[in-house]
C-alpha positions in Angstrom: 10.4 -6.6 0.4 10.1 -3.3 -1.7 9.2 0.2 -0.2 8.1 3.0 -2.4 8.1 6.6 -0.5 5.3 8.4 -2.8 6.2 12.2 -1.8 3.0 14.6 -2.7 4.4 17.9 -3.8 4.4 20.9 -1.5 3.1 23.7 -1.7 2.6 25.4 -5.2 2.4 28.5 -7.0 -1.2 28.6 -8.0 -0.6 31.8 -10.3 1.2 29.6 -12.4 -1.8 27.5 -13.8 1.2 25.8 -17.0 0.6 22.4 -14.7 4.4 21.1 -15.9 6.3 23.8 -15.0 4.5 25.3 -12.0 6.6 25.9 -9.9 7.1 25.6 -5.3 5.5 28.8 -3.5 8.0 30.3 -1.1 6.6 28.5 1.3 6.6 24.2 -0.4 10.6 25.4 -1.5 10.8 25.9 2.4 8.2 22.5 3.3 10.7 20.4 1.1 12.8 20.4 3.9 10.5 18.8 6.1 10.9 15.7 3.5 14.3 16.0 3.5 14.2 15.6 7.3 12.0 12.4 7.2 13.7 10.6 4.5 17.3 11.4 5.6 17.7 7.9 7.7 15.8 5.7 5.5 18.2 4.3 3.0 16.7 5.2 0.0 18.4 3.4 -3.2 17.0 5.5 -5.9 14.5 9.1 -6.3 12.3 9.5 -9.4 9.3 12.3 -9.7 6.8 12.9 -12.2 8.3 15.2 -15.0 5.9 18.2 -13.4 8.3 20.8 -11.6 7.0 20.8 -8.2 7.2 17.1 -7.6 10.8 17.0 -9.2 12.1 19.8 -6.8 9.8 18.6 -3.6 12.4 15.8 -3.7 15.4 17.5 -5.1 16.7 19.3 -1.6 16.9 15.1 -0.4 18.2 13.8 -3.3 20.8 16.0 -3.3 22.0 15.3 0.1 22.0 12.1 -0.8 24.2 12.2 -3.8 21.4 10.7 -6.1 20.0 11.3 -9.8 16.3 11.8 -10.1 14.7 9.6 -12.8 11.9 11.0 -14.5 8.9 8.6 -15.1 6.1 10.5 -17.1 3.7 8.2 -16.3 3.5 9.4 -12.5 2.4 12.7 -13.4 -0.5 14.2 -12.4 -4.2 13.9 -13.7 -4.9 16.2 -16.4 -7.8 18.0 -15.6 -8.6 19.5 -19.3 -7.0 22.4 -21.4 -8.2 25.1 -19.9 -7.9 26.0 -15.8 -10.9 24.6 -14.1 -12.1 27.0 -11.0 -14.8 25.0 -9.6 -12.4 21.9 -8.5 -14.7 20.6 -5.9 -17.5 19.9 -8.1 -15.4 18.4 -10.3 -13.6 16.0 -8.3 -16.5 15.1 -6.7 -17.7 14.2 -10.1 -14.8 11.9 -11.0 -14.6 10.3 -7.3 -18.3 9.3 -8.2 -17.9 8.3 -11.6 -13.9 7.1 -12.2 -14.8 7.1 -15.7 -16.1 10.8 -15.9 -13.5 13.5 -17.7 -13.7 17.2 -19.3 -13.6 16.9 -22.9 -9.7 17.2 -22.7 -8.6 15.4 -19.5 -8.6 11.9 -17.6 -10.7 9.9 -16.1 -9.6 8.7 -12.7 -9.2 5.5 -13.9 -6.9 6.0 -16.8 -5.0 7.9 -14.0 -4.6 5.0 -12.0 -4.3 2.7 -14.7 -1.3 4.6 -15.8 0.2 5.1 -12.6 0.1 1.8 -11.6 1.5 0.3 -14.8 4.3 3.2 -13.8 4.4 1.5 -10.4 5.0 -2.6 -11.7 7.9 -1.5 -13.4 9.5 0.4 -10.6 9.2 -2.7 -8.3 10.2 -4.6 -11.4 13.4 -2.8 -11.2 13.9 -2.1 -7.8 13.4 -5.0 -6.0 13.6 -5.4 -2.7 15.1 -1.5 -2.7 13.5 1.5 -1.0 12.4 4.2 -3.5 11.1 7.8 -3.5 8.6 8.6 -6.2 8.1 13.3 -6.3 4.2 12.6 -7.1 0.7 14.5 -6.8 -2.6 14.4 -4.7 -4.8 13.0 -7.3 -2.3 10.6 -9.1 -1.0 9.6 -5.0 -4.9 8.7 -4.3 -5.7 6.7 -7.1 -2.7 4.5 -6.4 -4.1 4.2 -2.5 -7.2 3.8 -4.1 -5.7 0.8 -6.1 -4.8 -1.2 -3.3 -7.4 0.1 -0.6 -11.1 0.9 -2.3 -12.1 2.3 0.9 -10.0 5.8 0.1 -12.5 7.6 -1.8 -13.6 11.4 -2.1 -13.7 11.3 1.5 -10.6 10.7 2.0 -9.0 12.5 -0.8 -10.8 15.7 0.6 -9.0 14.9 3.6 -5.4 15.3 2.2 -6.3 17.5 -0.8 -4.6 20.5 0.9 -1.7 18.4 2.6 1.6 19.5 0.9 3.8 17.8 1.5 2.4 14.4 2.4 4.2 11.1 2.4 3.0 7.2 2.1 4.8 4.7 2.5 3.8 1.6 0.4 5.1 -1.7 1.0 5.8 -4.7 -1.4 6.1 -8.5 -1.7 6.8 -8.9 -5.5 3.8 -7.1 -6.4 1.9 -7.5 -3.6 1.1 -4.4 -1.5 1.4 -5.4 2.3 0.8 -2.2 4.0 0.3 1.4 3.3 1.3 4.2 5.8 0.7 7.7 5.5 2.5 10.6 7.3 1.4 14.0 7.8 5.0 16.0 8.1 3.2 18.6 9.6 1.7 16.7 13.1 4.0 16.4 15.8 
């Protein structure tokens, strides 16, 4: 049996709107503790993050503690959106939860999202087989993969989490097959 730990950033700095190197807020550099905290006594055998800056360093404070590298996967970044910053979000995203082929001239659809990040996802449990993983990922890019395995997560429930940073799911694996998908609001006591 596989686990994969997807780890939705914390908190960022919205000024920065450069989506690969936008960086924790104050507050997601102190959050990343919090994931620290819960993945401590797991036994996690290897940490990779999308190349994007606040998923790398949402998991950095654990994988440090536990003396392992971060391997970047680019395909587990997040959905681009389009070139320029989009300030209407919620239109849009309603737009693509409808329609998982609708995109801005210059982004991604949901479903090459998905498609991409669960291509991404085969080859980790290709490679780490019957290991437990950490993957530093991203609301939208998290969701489709959920979405993947569980059509009933849709806008609804995206809308739920889309301000949930950090936020953790546990994914479970035989082979390929996903046998159970847990999520875990660090913030709930």
């Amino acid at each position: 049996m596989t686990t994969v730990y997807f780890v939705r950033h914390a908190e960022p700095n919205y000024n920065n709107h450069n989506d690969m190197i936008r960086e924790l807020s104050i507050k997601g550099m102190a959050d990343r503790k919090l994931v620290t905290q819960f993945l401590i006594d797991k036994n996690v055998d290897a940490v990779l993050s999308s190349p994007f800056k606040r998923a790398f360093d949402t998991v950095a404070d654990f994988a440090h503690k536990k003396g392992l590298d971060i391997e970047i996967i680019d395909d587990f970044k997040e959905r681009r959106v389009d070139s320029i910053w989009i300030e209407d979000f919620t239109t849009f995203s309603k737009a693509q939860w409808a329609n998982f082929d609708y995109k801005l001239s210059d982004g991604e659809s949901l479903n090459e999202v998905q498609s991409r990040n669960i291509s991404a996802l085969n080859e980790v449990l290709k490679k780490h087989k019957d290991k437990v993983v950490v993957i530093g990922s991203h609301g939208t890019a998290l969701s489709t993969i959920i979405n993947y395995y569980d059509k009933s997560f849709g806008y609804d429930e995206f809308e739920k989490i889309r301000t949930l940073m950090p936020w953790i799911v546990k994914l479970t694996f035989q082979d390929k097959e996903c046998i159970g998908i847990e999520q875990y609001n660090l913030f709930s006591k």
